[in-house]
N, C-alpha and C positions, 0 to 999 in steps of 0.2 A: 466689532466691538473694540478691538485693541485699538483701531487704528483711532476710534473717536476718544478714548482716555489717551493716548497720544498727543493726540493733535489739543487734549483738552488741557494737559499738564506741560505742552513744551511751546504754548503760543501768549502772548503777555495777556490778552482779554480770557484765556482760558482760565490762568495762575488767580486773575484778579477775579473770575466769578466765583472760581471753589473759593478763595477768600471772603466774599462777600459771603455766600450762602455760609461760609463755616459763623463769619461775626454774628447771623441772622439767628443762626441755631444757637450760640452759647447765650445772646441778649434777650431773645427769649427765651430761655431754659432761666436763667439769672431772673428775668421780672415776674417768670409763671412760680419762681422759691421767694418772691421778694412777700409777693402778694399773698400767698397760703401763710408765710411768716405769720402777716399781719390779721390775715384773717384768725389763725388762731390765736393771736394775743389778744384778739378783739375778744374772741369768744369766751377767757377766760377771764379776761376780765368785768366780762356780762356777767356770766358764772359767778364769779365770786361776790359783785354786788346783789343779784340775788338771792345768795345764802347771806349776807348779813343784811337783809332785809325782812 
């Protein structure tokens, strides 16, 4: 196991995958909080036409 995080942090396509896989995880971590954002704005502004209906 050492030898493969070795080989995976000291070879140029290793460096570049843990980067990709890191952009993959924070872009969607970022569009799965973008989305709940807006779904609950959605939801509260159903809610409240609702109640003034």
């Amino acid at each position: 196991m050492s030898n493969a995080i070795k080989d995976l942090l000291s070879s140029d396509v290793g460096i570049m995958s843990v980067a990709v896989i890191t952009a993959i995880i924070v872009m969607g971590s970022y569009i799965a909080w973008f989305v709940r954002k807006h779904v609950r704005e959605e939801e509260a502004a159903q809610a409240a036409k609702q109640r003034r209906n």
